[in-house]
Structures are given as C-alpha cells and as structure tokens.
C-alpha atoms as a printed R data frame, in Angstrom:
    type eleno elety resid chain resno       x      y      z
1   ATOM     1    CA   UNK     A     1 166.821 58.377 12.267
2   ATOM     2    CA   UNK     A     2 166.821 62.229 12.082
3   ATOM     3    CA   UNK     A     3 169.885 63.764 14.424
4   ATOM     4    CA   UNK     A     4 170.408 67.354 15.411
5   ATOM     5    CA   UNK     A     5 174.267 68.776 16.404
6   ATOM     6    CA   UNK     A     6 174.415 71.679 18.731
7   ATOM     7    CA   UNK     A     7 177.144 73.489 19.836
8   ATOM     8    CA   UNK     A     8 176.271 72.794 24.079
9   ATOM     9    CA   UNK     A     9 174.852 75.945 24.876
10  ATOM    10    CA   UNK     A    10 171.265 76.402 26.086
11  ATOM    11    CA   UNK     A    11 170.502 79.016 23.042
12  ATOM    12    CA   UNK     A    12 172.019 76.562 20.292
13  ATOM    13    CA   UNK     A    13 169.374 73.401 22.478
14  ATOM    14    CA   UNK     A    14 166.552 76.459 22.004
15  ATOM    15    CA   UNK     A    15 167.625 77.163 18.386
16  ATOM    16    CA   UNK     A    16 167.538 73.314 17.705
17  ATOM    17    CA   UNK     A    17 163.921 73.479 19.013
18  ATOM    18    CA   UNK     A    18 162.750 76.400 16.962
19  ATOM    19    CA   UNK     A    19 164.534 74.809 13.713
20  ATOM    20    CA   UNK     A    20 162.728 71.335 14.020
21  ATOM    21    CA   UNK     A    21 159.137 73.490 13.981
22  ATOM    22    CA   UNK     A    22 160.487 75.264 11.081
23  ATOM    23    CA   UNK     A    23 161.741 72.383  9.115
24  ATOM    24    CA   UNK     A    24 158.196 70.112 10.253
25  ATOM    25    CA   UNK     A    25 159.976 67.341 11.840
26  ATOM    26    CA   UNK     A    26 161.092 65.338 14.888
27  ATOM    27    CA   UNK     A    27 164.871 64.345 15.360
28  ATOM    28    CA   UNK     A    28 165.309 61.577 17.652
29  ATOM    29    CA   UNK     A    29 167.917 62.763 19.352
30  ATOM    30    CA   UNK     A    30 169.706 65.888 20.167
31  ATOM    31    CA   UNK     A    31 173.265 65.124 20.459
32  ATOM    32    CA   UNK     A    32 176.466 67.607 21.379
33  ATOM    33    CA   UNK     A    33 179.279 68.540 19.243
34  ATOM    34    CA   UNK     A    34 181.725 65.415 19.475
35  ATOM    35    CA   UNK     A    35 179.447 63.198 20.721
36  ATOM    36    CA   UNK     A    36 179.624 59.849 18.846
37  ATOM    37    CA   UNK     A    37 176.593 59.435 16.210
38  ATOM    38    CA   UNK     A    38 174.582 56.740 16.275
39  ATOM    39    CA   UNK     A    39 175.140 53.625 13.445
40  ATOM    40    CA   UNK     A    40 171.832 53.823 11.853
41  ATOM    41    CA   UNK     A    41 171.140 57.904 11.027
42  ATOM    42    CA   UNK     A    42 169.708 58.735  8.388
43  ATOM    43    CA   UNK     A    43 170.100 62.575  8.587
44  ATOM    44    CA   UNK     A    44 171.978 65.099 10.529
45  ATOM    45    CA   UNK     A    45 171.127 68.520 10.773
46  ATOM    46    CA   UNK     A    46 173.758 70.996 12.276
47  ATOM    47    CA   UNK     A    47 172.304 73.724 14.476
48  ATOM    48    CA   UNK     A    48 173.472 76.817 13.686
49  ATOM    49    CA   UNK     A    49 172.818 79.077 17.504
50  ATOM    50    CA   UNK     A    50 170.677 81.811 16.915
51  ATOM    51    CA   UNK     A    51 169.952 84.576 19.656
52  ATOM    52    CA   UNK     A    52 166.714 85.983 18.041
53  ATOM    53    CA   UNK     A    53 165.073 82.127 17.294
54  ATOM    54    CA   UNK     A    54 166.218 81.362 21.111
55  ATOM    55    CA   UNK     A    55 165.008 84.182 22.299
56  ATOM    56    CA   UNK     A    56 161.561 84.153 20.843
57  ATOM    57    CA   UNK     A    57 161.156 80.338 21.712
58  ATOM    58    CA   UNK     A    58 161.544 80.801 25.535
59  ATOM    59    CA   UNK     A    59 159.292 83.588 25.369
60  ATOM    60    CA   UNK     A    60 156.949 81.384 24.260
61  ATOM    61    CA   UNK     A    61 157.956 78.645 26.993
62  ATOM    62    CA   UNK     A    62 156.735 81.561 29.535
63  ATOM    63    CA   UNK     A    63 153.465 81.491 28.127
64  ATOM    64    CA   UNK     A    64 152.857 77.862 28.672
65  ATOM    65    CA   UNK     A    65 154.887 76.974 31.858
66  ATOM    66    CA   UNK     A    66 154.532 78.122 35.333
67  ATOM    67    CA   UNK     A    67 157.320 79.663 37.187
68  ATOM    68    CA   UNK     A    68 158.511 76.813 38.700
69  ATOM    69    CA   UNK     A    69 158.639 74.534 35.416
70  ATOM    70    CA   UNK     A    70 160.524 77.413 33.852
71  ATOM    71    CA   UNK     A    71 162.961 77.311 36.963
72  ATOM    72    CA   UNK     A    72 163.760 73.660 37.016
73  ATOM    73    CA   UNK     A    73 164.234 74.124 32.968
74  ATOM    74    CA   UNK     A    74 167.257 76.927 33.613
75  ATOM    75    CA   UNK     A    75 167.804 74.303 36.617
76  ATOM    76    CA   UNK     A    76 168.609 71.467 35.228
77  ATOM    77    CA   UNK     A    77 171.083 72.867 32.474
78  ATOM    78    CA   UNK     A    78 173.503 73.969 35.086
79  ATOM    79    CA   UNK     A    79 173.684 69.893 35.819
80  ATOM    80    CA   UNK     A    80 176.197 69.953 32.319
81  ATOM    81    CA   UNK     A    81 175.095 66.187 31.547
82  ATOM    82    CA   UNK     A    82 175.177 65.333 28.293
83  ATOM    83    CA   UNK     A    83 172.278 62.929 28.942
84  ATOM    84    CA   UNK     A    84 170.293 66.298 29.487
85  ATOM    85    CA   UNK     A    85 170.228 67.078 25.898
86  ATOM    86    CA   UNK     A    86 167.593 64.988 24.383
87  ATOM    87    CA   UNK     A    87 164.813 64.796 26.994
88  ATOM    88    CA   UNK     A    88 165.112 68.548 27.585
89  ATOM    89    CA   UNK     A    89 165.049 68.860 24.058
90  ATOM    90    CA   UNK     A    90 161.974 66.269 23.603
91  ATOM    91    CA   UNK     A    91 160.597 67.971 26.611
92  ATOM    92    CA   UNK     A    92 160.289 71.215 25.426
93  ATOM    93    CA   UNK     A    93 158.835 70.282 21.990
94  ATOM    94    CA   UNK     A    94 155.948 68.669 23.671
95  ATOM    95    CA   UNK     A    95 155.615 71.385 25.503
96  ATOM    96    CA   UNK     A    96 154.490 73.314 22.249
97  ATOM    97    CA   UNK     A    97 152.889 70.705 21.041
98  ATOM    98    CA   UNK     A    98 150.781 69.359 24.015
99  ATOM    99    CA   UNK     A    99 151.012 72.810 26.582
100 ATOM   100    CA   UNK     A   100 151.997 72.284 30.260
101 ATOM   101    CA   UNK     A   101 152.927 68.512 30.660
102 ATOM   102    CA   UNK     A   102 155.720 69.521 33.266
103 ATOM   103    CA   UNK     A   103 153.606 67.577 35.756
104 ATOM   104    CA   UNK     A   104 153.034 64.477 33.722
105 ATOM   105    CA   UNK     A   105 155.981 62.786 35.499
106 ATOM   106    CA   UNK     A   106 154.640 59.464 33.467
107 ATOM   107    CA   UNK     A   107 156.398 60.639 30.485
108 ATOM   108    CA   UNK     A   108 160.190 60.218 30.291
109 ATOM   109    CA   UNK     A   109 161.538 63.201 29.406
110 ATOM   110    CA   UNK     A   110 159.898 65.311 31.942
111 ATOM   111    CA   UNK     A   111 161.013 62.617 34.457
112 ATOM   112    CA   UNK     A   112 164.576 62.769 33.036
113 ATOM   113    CA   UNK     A   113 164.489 66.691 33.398
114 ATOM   114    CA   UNK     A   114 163.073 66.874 36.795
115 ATOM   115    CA   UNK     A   115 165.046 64.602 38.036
116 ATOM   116    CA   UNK     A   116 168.335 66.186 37.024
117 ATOM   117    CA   UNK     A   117 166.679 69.467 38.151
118 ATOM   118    CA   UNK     A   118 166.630 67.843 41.605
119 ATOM   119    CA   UNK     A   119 169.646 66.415 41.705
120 ATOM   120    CA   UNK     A   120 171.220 70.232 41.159
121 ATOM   121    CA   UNK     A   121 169.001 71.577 43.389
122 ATOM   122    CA   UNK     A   122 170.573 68.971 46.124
123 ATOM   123    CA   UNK     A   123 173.726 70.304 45.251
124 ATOM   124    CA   UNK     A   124 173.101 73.921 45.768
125 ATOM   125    CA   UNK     A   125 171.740 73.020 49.216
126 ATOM   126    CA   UNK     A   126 175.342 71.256 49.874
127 ATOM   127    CA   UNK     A   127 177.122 74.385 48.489
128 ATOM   128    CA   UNK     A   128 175.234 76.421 50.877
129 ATOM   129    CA   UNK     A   129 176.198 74.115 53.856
130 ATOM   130    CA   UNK     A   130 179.896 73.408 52.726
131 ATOM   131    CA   UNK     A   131 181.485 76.541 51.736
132 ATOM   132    CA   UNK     A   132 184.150 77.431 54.266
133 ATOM   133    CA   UNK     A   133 185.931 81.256 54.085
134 ATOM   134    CA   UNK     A   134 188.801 82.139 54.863
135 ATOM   135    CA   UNK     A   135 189.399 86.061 55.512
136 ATOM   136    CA   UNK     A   136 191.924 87.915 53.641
137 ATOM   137    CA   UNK     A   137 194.246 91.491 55.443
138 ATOM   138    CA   UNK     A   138 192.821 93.218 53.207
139 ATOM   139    CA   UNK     A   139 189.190 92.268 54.829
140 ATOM   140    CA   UNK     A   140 187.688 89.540 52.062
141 ATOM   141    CA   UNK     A   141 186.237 86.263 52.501
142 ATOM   142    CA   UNK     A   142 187.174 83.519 49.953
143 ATOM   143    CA   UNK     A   143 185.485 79.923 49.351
144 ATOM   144    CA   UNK     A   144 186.852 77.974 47.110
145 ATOM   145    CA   UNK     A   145 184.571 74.782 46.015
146 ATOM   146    CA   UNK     A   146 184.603 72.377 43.291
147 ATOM   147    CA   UNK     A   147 181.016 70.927 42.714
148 ATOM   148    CA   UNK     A   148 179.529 68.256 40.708
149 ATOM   149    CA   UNK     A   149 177.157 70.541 38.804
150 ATOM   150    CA   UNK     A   150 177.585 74.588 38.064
151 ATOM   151    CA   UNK     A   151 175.728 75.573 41.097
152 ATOM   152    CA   UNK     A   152 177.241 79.066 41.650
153 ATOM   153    CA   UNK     A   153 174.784 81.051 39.456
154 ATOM   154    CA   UNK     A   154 171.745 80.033 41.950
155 ATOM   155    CA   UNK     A   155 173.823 80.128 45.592
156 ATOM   156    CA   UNK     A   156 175.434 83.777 45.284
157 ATOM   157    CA   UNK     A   157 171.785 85.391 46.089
158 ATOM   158    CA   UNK     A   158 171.900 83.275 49.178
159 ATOM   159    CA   UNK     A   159 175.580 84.299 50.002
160 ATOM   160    CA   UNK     A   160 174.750 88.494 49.246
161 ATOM   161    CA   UNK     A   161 171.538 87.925 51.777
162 ATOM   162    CA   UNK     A   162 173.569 86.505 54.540
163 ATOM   163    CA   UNK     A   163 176.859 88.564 54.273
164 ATOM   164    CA   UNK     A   164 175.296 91.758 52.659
165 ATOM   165    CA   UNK     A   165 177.962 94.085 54.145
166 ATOM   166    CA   UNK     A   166 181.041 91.552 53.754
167 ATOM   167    CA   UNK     A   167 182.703 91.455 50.668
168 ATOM   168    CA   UNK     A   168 183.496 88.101 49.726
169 ATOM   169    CA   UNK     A   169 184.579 85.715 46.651
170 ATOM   170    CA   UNK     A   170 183.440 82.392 45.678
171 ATOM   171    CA   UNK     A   171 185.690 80.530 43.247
172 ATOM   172    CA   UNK     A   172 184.653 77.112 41.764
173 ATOM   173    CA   UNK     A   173 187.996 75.616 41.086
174 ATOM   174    CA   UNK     A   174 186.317 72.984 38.571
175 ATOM   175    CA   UNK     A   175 185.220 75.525 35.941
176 ATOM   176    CA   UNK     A   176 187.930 78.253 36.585
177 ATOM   177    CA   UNK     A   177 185.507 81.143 37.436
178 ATOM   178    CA   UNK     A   178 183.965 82.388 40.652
179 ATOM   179    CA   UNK     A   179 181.744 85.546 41.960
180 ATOM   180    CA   UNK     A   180 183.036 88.514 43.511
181 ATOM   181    CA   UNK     A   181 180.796 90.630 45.992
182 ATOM   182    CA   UNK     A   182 182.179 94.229 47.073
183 ATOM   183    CA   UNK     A   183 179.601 94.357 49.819
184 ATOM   184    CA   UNK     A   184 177.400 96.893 47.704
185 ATOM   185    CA   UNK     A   185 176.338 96.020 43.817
186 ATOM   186    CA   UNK     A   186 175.431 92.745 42.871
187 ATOM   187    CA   UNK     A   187 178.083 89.684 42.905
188 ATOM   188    CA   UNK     A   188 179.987 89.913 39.731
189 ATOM   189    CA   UNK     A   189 181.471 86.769 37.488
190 ATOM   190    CA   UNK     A   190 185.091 87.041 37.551
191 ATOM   191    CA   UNK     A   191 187.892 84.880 36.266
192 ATOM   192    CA   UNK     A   192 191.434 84.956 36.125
193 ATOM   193    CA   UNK     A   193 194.310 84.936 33.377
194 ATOM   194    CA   UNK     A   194 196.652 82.879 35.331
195 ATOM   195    CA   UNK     A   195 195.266 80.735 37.975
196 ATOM   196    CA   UNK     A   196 199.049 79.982 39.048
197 ATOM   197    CA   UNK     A   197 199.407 83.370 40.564
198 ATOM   198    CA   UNK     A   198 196.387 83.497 42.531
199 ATOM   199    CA   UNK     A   199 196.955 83.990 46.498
200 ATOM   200    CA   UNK     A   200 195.236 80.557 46.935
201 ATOM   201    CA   UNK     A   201 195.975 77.311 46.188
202 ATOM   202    CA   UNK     A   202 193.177 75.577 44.329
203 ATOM   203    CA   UNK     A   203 193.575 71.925 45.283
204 ATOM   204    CA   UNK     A   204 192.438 72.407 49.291
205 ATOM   205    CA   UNK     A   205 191.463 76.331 49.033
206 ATOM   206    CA   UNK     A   206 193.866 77.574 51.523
207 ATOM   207    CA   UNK     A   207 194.721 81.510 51.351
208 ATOM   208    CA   UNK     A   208 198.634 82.175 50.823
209 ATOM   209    CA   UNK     A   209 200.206 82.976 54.514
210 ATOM   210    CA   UNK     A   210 201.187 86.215 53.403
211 ATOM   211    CA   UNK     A   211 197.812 87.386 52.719
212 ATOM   212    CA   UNK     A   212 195.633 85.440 55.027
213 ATOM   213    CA   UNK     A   213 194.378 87.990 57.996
214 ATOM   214    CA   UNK     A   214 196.097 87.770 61.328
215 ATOM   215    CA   UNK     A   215 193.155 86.143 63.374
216 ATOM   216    CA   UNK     A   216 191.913 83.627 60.445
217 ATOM   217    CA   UNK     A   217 194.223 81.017 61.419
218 ATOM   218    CA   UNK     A   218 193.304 81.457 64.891
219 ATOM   219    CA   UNK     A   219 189.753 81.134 63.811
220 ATOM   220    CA   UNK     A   220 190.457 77.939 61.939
221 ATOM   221    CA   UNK     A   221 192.006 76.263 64.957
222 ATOM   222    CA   UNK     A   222 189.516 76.897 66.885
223 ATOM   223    CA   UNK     A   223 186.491 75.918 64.816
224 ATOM   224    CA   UNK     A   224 188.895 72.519 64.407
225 ATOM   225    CA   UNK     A   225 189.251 72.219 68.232
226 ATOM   226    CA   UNK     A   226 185.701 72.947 68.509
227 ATOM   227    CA   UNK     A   227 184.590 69.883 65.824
228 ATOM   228    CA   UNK     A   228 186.743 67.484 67.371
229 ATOM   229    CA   UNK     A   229 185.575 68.331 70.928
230 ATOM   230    CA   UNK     A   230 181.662 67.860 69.835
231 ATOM   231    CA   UNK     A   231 182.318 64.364 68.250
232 ATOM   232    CA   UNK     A   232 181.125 61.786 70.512
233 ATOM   233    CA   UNK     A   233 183.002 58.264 69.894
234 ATOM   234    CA   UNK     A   234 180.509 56.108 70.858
235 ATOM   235    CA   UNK     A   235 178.459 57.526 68.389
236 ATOM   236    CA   UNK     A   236 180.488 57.767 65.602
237 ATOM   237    CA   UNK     A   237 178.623 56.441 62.205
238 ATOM   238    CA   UNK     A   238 181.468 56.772 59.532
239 ATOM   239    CA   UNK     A   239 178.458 55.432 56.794
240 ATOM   240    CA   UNK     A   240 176.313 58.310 58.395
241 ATOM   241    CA   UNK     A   241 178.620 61.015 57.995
242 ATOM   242    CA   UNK     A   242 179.343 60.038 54.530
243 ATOM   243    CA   UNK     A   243 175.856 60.242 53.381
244 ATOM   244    CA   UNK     A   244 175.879 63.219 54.780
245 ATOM   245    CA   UNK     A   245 178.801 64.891 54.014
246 ATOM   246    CA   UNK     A   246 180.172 63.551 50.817
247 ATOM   247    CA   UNK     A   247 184.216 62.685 50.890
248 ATOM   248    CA   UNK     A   248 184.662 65.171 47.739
249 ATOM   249    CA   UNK     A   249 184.116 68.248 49.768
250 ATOM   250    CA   UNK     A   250 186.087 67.422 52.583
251 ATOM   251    CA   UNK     A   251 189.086 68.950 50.928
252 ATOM   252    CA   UNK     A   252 187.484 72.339 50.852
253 ATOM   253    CA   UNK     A   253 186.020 72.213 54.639
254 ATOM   254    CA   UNK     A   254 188.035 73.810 57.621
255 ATOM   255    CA   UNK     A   255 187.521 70.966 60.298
256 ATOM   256    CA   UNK     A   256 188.674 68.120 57.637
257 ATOM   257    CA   UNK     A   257 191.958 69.807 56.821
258 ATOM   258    CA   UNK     A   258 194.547 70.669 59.847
C-alpha cells in the first residue's frame, strides 16, 4: 500500500494530486500529518505543498468541471473532516483520468464529497438563520457563532447584501477569527492577539455592558418577550424544535439566553 502525507491544506491535497501524475502511480490513501498510518504500507511519500503545481492542477479542474462541481469541491473542504482527504483526493484524480464524473453519484468518492459538500451547505443555511447581533455605542453589530464546519467564508456575501450600509462583525469563536464589514469595502478576515481582552465574552456572545449601545438591551428583551408570547403550549414539540434548531446554537441565540 502506497500512502501520501500532506500538511492539511487544500494546496498541499492539490500538490499530492499533481505529484502522484508525476511519479505514475496511485496511493491508496491520502492521509494528514499525525494521522495514524496504516499496519500494512508499503511506501509513504511526503507531500511537499507547492503553490505553482496547485495552482496549475485546479486550473485544469476548471476545464473539466462545471461551476457547480468546482463549488461543492471548495465546499466541502471548509467541512475540516479528516475523512475528506482521500475521496476528494481519489475524486479528483479520476477526474483527470475519466473527465466529469461529478454526477456519477455510484462511485464512492464523489458520493463521499457531495455528501460532505451538503452537509456544509446545511450549515451555512443555519448560520444564516442563527446569527443574533448585538449593537455596539459606537454603532457595530457583532455575532458571535461557533459552527460545526468553517462556514464563514461562504455566509459574509449574504450578510454584506442584507446589511450593506451597517457595519458589522462576525466572529466564529471555534476557530478564533471572524469578518469585519465597515459598511463600504468588502468584509475583511480579522483576528485578534488576545481573545481575553475582547469586549465580548466568547462562551454565550454577549457584548461587555460598557460597550453595548443604550437601546440593545431593550431590544433583546423585547425580541425575548416577543418569543415567549408567540409559543403556543399546546403545541409545543420539544423533538420538533430540536430538529430544527439544534441545542449547540442555542447559546449564541437572543431568545434562549435571558
């Protein structure tokens, strides 16, 4: 068994791809830095990430995938599963081998791809439901969120569209980095050097008193009155709900939080 070590970023899983071509032959798997190597392997080949070979194989994944295949690709990474690696890996070498098999859902690796693809894609959709701000004095709106997968590269277009002249920050509290949007130029990625002095705390997402704006609380009490007042009892369907709203973002969400 042939194995391939990459260093867990999409250019060093590209790399890998343009390597095996190079070298004529077909690792079995695709495994991560650290990962644990399976008992019978007979080679392993470290991947050593290089820009130019990454570059020059997606260019060539745009001439034999649509759009959309190409989308749920980029997709599908921000999932960060390790049991990504391979099929994508497997995926996109039959790709080059056999052209556009990203509807052949028969084979496993496009079904393993597409599928985590979707499962992402659910999450964004929750992300864009979910997020609750909070205003700042100084006149910004912060959501804090902690999702499963790294969602916030494909919701901030939908965030810009719907509060173009708001200036607002999303911070995913997870992977320490969020996006910043003055109201004018495109969101920018922005992290900080000590998370400990941040106005915000980053278990529930609630804005420090002292720099929350004078009507958010206000605002907050009465979107919480205005929850509890619409829930019928008789009707209540705690299984419902759950399926529906998942218990890991109730933390960040105004109306679960008094």
């Amino acid at each position: 068994m042939t194995v391939y070590v990459f260093d867990r970023t999409l250019d060093g899983l590209l790399t890998a791809v343009f390597d095996a071509f190079y070298l004529k032959e077909q690792p079995e798997q695709l495994l991560a830095e650290g990962d644990v190597l399976p008992l019978f392997c007979e080679r392993i080949y470290h991947v050593t990430t290089d820009e130019e070979k990454a570059r020059r194989v997606w260019a060539g994944l745009e001439k034999k995938l649509s759009c959309e295949a190409l989308r749920l690709i980029s997709v599908s990474w921000l999932s960060e599963q390790r049991e990504l690696n391979t099929p994508l890996f497997l995926y996109i070498c039959k790709v080059f081998k056999l052209g556009d098999i990203s509807r052949n859902f028969a084979d496993a690796d496009v079904l393993a791809v597409t599928d985590i693809a979707r499962r992402v894609l659910h999450e964004q959709l929750r992300m864009k439901q979910f997020i609750r701000f909070q205003k700042a004095k100084d006149g910004t709106y912060l959501g804090v969120v902690s999702p499963d997968h790294n969602v916030l590269p494909i919701i901030t277009d939908h965030f810009q569209d719907r509060f173009n002249d708001q200036p607002w920050l999303i911070y995913d509290a997870k992977r320490h980095y969020g996006y910043y949007y003055d109201g004018h130029v495109a969101p920018l990625r922005v992290t900080f050097e000590d998370e400990a002095a941040v106005p915000f705390d980053l278990r529930n997402g609630k804005m420090d008193a002292d720099v929350l704006s004078d009507n958010d609380q206000l605002f907050q009490d009465l979107w919480r009155t205005y929850f509890k007042a619409i829930c019928i009892k008789e009707r209540m369907n705690p299984r419902k709900q759950l399926q529906d709203m998942p218990r890991r973002y109730w933390r960040y969400m105004t109306e679960k939080n008094g």
